[in-house]
C-alpha positions as CSV (number, residue, x, y, z in Angstrom):
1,X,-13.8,-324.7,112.6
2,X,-11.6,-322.5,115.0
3,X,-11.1,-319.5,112.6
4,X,-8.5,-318.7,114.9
5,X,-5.8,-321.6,113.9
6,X,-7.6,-322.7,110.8
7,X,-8.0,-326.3,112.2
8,X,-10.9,-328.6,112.6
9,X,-14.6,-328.0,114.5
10,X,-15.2,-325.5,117.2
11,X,-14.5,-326.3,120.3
12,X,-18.2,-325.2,121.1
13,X,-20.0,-327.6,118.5
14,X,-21.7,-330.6,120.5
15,X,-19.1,-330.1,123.4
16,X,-20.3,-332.1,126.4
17,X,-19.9,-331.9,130.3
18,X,-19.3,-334.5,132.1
19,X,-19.8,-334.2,136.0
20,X,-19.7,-336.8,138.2
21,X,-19.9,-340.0,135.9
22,X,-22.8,-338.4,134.0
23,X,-22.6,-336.8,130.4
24,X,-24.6,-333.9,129.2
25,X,-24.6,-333.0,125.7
26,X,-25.0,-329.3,124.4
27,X,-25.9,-328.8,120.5
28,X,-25.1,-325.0,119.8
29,X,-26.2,-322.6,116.8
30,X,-22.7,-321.2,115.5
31,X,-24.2,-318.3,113.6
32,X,-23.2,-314.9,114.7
33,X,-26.2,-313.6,116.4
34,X,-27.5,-316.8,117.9
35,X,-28.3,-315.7,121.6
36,X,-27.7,-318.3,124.4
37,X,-28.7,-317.8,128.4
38,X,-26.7,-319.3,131.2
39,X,-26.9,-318.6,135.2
40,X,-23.8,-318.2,137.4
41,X,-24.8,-318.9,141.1
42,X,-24.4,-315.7,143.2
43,X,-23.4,-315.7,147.5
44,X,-27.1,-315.5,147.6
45,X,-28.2,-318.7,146.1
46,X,-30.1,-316.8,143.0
47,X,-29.2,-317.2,139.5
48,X,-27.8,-314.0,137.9
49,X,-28.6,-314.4,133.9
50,X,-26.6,-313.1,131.9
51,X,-27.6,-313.2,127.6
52,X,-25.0,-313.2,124.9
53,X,-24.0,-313.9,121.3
54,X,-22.9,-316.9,121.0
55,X,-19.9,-317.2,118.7
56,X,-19.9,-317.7,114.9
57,X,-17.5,-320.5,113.2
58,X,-17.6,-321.1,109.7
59,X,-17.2,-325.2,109.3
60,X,-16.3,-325.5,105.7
61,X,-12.3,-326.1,104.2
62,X,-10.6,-324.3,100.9
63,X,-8.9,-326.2,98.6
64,X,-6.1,-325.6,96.7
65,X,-5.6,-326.4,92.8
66,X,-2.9,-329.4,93.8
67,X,-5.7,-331.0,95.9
68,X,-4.5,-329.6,99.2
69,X,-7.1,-327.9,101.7
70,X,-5.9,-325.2,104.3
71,X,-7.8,-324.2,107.1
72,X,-8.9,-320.9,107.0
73,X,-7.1,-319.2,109.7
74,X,-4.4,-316.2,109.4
75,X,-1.7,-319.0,109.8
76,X,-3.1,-320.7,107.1
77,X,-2.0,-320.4,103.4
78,X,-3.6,-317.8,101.1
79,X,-6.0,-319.7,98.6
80,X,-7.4,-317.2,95.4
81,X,-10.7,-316.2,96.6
82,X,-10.2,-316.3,100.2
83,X,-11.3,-313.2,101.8
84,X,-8.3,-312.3,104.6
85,X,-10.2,-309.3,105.6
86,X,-13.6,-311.4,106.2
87,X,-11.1,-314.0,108.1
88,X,-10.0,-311.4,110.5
89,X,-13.2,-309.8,111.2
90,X,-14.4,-313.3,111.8
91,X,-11.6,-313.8,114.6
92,X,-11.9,-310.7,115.7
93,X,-15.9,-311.0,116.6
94,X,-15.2,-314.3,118.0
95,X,-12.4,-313.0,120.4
96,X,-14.5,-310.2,121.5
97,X,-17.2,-312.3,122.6
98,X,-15.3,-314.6,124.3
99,X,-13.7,-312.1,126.5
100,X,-17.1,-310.7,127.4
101,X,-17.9,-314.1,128.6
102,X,-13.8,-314.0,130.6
103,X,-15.5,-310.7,131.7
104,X,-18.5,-312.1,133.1
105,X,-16.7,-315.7,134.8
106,X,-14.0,-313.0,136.3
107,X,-17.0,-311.3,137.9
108,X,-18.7,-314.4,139.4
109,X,-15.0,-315.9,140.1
110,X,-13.9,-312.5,141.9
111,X,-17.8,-312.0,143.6
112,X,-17.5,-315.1,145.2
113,X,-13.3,-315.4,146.2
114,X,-13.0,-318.5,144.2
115,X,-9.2,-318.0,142.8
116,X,-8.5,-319.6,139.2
117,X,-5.4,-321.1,137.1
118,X,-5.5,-322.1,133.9
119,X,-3.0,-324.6,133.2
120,X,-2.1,-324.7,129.7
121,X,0.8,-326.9,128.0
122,X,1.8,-329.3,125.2
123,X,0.1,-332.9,125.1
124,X,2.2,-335.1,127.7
125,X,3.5,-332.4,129.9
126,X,2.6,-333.6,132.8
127,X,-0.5,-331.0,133.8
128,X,-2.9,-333.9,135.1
129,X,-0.3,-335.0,137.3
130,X,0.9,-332.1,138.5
131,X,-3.2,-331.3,139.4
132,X,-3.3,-335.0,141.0
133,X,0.0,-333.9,143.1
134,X,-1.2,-330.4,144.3
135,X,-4.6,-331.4,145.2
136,X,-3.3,-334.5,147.0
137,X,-0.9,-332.3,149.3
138,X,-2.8,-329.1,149.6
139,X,-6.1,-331.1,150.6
140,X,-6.1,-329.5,154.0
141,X,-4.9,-326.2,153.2
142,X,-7.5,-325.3,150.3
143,X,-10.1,-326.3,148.9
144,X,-9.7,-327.3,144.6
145,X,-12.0,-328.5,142.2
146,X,-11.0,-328.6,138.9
147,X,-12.4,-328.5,135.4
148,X,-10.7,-330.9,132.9
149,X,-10.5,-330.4,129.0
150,X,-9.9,-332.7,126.4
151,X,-11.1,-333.8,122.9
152,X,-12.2,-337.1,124.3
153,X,-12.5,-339.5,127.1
154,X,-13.3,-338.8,130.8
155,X,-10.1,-340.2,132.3
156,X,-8.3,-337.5,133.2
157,X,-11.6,-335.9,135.2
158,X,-11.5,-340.1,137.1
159,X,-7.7,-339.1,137.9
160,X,-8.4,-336.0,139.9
161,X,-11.8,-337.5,141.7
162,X,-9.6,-340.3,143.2
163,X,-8.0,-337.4,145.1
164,X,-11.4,-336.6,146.4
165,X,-11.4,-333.4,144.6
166,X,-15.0,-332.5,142.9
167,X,-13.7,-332.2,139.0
168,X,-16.2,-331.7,135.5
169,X,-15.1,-333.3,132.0
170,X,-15.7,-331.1,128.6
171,X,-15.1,-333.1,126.0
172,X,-14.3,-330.5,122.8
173,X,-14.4,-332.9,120.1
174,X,-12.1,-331.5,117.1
175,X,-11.9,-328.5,119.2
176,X,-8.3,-327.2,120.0
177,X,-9.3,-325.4,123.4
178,X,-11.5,-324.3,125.8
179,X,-13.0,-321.1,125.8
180,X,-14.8,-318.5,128.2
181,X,-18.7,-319.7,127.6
182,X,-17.9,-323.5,127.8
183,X,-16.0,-323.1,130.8
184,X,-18.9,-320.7,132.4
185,X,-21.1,-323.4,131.9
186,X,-19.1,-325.7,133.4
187,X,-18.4,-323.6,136.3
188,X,-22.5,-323.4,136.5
189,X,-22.3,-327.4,136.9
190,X,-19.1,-328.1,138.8
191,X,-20.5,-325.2,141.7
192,X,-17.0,-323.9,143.5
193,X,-17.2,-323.2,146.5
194,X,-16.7,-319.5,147.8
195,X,-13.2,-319.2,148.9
196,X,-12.3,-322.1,147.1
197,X,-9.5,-322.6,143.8
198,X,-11.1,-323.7,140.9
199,X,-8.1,-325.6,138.1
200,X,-8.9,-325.6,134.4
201,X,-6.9,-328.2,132.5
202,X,-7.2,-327.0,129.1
203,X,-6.8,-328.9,125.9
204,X,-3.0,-329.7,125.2
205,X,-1.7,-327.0,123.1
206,X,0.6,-324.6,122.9
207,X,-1.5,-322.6,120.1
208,X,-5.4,-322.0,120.4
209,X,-5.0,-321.6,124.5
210,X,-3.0,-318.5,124.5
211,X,-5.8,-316.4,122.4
212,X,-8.8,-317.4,124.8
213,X,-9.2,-315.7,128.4
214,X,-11.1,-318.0,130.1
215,X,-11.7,-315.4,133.3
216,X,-9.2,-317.2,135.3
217,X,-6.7,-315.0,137.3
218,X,-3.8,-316.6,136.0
219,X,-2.3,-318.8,133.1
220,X,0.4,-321.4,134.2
221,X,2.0,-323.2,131.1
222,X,3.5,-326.5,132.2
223,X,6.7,-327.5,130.0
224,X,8.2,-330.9,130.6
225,X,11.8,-331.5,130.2
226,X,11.4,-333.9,128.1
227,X,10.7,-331.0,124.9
228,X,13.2,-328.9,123.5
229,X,14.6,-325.8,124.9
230,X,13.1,-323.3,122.1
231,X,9.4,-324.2,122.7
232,X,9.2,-320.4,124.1
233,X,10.6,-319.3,121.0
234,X,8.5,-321.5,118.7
235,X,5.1,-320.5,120.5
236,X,5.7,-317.4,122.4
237,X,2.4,-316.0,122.1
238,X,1.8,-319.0,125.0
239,X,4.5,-317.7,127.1
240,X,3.9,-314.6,126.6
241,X,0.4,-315.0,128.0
242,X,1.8,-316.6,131.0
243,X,2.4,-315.5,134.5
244,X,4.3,-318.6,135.7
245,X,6.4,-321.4,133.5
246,X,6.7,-324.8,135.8
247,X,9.3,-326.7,134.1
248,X,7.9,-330.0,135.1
249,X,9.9,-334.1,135.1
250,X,12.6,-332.2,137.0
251,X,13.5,-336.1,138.0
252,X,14.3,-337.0,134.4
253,X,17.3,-334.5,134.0
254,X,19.5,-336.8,134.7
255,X,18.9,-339.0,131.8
256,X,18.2,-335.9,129.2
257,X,20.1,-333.7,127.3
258,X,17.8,-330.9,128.2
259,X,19.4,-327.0,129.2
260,X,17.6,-325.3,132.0
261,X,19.3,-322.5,131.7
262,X,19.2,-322.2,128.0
263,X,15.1,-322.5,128.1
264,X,14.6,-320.0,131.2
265,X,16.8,-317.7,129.0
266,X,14.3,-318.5,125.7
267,X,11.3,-317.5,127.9
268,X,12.6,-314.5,129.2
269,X,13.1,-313.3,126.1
270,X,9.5,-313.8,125.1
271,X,8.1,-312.3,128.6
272,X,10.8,-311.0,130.3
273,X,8.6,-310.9,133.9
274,X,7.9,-314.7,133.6
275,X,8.8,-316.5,136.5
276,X,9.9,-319.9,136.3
277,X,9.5,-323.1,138.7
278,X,11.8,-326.5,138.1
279,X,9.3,-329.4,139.6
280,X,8.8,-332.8,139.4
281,X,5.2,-334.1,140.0
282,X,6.4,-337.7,140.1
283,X,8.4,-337.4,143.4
284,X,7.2,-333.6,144.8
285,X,10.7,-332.2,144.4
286,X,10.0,-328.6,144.0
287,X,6.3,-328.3,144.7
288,X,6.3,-326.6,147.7
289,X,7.6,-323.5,145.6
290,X,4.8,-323.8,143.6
291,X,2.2,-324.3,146.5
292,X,3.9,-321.3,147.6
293,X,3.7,-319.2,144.8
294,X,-0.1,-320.4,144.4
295,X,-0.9,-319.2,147.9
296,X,0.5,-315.9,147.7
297,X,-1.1,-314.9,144.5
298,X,-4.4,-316.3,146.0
299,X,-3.6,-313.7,149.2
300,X,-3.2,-311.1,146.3
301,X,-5.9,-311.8,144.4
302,X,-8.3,-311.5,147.5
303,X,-6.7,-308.8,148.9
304,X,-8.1,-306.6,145.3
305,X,-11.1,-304.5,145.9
306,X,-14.5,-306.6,144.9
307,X,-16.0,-306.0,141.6
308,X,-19.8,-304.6,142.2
C-alpha cells in the first residue's frame, strides 16, 4: 500500500523494468530495515555502491462497521483503532528514505552532466506525446533517453524507441508513482549518457507524484486543455511542486470551452513563480518555447558547481 494516499500496493512490490523488449522482475522485502545494494555507473566506468533501507509499506486495508474499507493514508477516513500517529511516522520514514535515494540519483545525475525532467500529469494529458514530439525534433541538438512509468504494459516505452531514443519500462503494478530507488535502478539499466537528458514519465497522477523527488532537476506537469481550469486548485500540492506548467492540445481550443487565462491565474495562485507554456504536441505549435526553456535550464543546471 502507498501509506502516502492510502491506495493500493507499493509502487515498489514486484515492479519490473523493462529495457529494450526484455522484462526483469524485482521481488522486494517492504519491511523497514530490509537493506538493498544498487551501483550507479561513475565517469570512470566503476560501480559506486551505495546501501540503504529500503522502504516499509504496510499492505493490509481497515474496515469500517457499514462494510466500507479506507486506505490508510492521512487523506483517508479515520476508522476506531487506527493509529494516525503510527500512519504519519510511517509516511514520514518512507519520505525520508526516498529522498536519500533523490539525494544519491542527483549526485550521479549532476557527477555525470546528465540533466533530468520529470514529467508528471493526469492520465491522457498528453506527456508521451509531447516526449515522442521533443525527442523527434531535438534529435540533433541533444541527446534523450527516457524512462517510462506505468502500472502496466510496455507501449508507451515502444512509442519513444520508434524515435530512436534509448527508453526503459517500470511497470508499478497498483503502484500510483514512481519513486527515487526504482528510478535509480532504472537509471543503472537504461545507462545515460554523460551530457545527455534523461525524461521520466511518471505514472498519471496528479496526487502520489508531487510527494516523491525522484533526483531529477526539475518537475514539468503537463495539463491538457481538455481538463477543467481548477485542476491547480484541486491538486496544488502538484503545482506547487512544479517549475514549469505546459498547457498541452493547444490545437483543440477552438472546439473547447476551456479559459486560459482563468487556469494560468488558478496556478499562480498555488505557486506564484510557475511559469506556464501553451503547446500543442499534435502539430508543434508552441514547442520551440519549450525546447527553449529546456535548453536554458540545462545551460543553468551545468553551469552549478559539481557535487564532490
Amino acid at each position: 500500500m502507498c501509506t502516502v494516499c492510502g491506495c493500493g500496493t507499493s509502487a515498489i512490490e514486484g515492479h519490473k523494468h523493462e529495457a529494450g523488449g526484455h522484462g526483469h522482475q524485482h521481488d522486494q522485502d517492504h519491511e523497514l530495515g530490509h537493506e538493498h545494494h544498487h551501483h550507479h555507473h561513475q565517469d570512470d566506468g566503476h560501480p559506486h555502491q551505495h546501501a540503504h533501507d529500503d522502504h516499509g509499506h504496510d499492505h493490509d486495508h481497515r474496515h469500517a462497521a457499514d462494510g466500507s474499507v479506507h486506505g490508510k493514508g492521512i487523506a483517508g477516513v479515520h476508522v476506531p483503532g487506527m493509529s494516525q500517529e503510527r500512519i504519519i511516522q510511517v509516511e514520514r520514514d518512507i519520505l525520508s528514505k526516498n529522498d536519500a535515494y533523490a539525494a544519491e540519483n542527483r549526485r550521479h545525475f549532476d557527477r555525470n552532466g546528465i540533466f533530468v525532467l520529470n514529467f508528471v500529469s493526469s492520465p491522457g494529458s498528453g506527456k508521451t506525446s509531447l516526449l515522442v514530439r521533443t525527442i523527434t525534433d531535438l534529435k540533433d541538438r541533444v541527446t534523450i533517453s527516457v524512462v517510462e512509468g506505468d502500472q502496466q504494459t510496455s507501449n508507451d516505452a515502444a512509442r519513444i524507441r520508434e524515435t530512436g531514443a534509448r527508453a526503459i519500462q517500470i511497470n508499478t503494478g497498483k503502484g500510483c508513482h514512481l519513486d527515487a530507488h526504482i528510478v535509480g535502478h532504472a537509471v543503472d539499466d537504461l545507462a545515460p549518457e554523460p551530457g545527455s537528458a534523461l525524461f521520466i514519465e511518471n505514472v498519471g497522477n496528479l496526487v502520489c507524484p508531487a510527494a516523491f523527488d525522484l533526483g531529477e532537476a526539475h518537475k514539468v506537469v503537463v495539463l491538457s486543455v481538455t481538463e477543467g481550469e481548477d485542476k491547480p486548485l484541486k491538486y496544488p500540492n502538484m503545482f506547487a511542486a512544479a517549475d514549469l506548467m505546459i498547457l498541452n492540445k493547444a490545437d483543440l481550443l477552438p472546439h473547447l470551452d476551456f479559459n486560459v487565462g482563468l487556469c494560468v491565474a488558478n496556478a499562480l495562485r498555488v505557486n506564484p513563480r510557475l511559469p506556464t507554456l501553451t503547446v500543442s504536441a499534435r502539430t508543434g505549435e508552441g514547442m520551440e518555447a519549450f525546447y527553449a526553456w529546456l535548453e536554458a535550464s540545462a545551460a543553468r543546471r551545468a553551469a552549478r558547481p559539481k557535487v564532490a
